[in-house]
C-alpha positions as CSV (number, residue, x, y, z in Angstrom):
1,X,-18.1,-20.3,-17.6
2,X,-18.7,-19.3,-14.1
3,X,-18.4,-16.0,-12.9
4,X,-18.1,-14.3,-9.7
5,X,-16.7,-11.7,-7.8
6,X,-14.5,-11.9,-4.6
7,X,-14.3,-8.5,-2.4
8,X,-11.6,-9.1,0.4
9,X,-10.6,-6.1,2.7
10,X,-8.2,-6.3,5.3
11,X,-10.1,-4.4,7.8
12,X,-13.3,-5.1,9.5
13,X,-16.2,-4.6,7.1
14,X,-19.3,-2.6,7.6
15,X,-21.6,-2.1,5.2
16,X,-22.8,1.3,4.0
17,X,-25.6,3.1,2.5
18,X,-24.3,5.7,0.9
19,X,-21.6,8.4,1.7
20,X,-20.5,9.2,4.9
21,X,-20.4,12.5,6.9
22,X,-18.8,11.5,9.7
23,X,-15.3,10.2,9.8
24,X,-13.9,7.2,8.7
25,X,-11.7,4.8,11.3
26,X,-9.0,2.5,10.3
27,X,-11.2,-0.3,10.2
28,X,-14.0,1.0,7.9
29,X,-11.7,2.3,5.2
30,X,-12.3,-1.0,2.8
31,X,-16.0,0.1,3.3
32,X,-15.5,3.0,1.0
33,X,-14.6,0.7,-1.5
34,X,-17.6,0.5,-3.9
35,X,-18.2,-1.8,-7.0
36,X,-20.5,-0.3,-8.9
37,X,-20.5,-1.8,-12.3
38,X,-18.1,-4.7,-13.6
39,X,-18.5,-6.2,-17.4
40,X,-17.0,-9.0,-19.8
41,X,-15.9,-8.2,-23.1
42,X,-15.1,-4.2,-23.2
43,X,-13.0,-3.0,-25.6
44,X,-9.3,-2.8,-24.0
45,X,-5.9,-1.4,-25.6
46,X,-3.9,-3.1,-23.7
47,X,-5.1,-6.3,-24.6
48,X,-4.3,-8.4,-27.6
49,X,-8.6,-9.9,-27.7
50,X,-10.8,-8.4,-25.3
51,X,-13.2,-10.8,-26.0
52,X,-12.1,-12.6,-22.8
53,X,-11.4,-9.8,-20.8
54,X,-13.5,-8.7,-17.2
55,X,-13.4,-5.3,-15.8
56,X,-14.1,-4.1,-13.0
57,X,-15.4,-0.2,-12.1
58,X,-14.8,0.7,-8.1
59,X,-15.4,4.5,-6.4
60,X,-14.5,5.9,-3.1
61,X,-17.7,6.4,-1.6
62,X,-16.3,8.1,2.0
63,X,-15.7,11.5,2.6
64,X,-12.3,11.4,2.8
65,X,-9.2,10.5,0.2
66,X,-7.8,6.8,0.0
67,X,-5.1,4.8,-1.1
68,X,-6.5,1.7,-2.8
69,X,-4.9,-1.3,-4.2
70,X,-7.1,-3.6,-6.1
71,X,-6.4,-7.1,-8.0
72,X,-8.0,-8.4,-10.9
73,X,-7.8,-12.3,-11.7
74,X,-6.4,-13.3,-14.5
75,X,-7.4,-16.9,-16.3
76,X,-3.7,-18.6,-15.3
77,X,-4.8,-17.7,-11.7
78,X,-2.2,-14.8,-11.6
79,X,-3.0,-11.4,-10.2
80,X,-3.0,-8.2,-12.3
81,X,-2.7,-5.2,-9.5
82,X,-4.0,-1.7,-9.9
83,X,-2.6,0.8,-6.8
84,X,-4.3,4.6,-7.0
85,X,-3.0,6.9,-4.3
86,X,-5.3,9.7,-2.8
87,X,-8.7,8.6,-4.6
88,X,-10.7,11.6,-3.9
89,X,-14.3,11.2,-2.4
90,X,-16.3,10.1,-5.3
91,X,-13.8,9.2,-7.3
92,X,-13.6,5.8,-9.3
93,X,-11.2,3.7,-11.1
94,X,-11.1,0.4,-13.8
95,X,-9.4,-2.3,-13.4
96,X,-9.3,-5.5,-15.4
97,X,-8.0,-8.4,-16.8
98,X,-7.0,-9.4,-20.3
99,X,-8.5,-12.7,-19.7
100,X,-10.6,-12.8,-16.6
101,X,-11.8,-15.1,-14.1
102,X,-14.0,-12.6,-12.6
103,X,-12.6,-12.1,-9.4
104,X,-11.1,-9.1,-7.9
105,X,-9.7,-7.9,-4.8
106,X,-9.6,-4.5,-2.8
107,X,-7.6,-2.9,0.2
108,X,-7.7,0.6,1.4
109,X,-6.5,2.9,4.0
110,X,-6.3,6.3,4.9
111,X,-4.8,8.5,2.1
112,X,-1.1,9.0,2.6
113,X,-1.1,6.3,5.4
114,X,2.5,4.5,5.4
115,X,2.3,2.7,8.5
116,X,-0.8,0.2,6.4
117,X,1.2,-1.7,4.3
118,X,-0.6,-3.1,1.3
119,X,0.2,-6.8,0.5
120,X,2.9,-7.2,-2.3
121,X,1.9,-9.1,-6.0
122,X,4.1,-12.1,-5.2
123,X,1.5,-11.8,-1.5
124,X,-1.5,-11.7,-3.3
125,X,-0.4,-14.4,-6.0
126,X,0.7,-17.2,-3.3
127,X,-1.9,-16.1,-0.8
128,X,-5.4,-16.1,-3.2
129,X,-4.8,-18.6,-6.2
130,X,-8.5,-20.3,-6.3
């Protein structure tokens, strides 16, 4: 099975080397998005084999707290979505899929930022199928 990973921010994207001491702007706030280990096969309660399933481990790597709304790809070519509000600096989250594909997707903004509207499931499922 082939297995890859899909990152898609909707801001302009800049890579990093590390953490950040100076501010973040609008557009760099999918830059402190960070995958730093994924896997296939860990052990998951919430799914009925996890054999099959893929998870992905992300971390805010800025200075600053973020909303983050990620999707993982499930083997039917639906989306599962994940949304963590104020993700401290540092801070990481897992999301996965019962039955994987591999694929994920992020988004961020600025913690507590309204006015950046995250795409809805029905979005993400019509928009990023393949």
């Amino acid at each position: 099975m082939l297995k890859f990973i899909i990152i898609l921010t909707t801001f302009t994207v800049i890579a990093l080397s590390g953490p950040s001491s100076a501010p973040v702007t609008m557009d760099e706030y999918g830059d402190c998005v960070e995958k730093y280990r994924s896997g296939w096969g860990e052990s998951c309660a919430q799914c009925a084999n996890s054999q099959d399933s893929y998870a992905v481990y992300l971390r805010n790597i800025c200075t600053e707290s973020i909303d983050v709304m990620v999707c993982v790809q499930e083997a039917d070519k639906s989306w599962k979505k994940y949304q963590h509000s104020r993700m401290a600096p540092r801070d990481s989250l897992r999301a996965y899929a019962c039955i994987g594909t591999g694929k994920y997707l992020s988004w961020a903004r600025k913690a507590g930022d309204e006015s950046t509207v995250f795409p809805s499931l029905e979005d993400v499922n019509r928009n990023y199928k393949d």
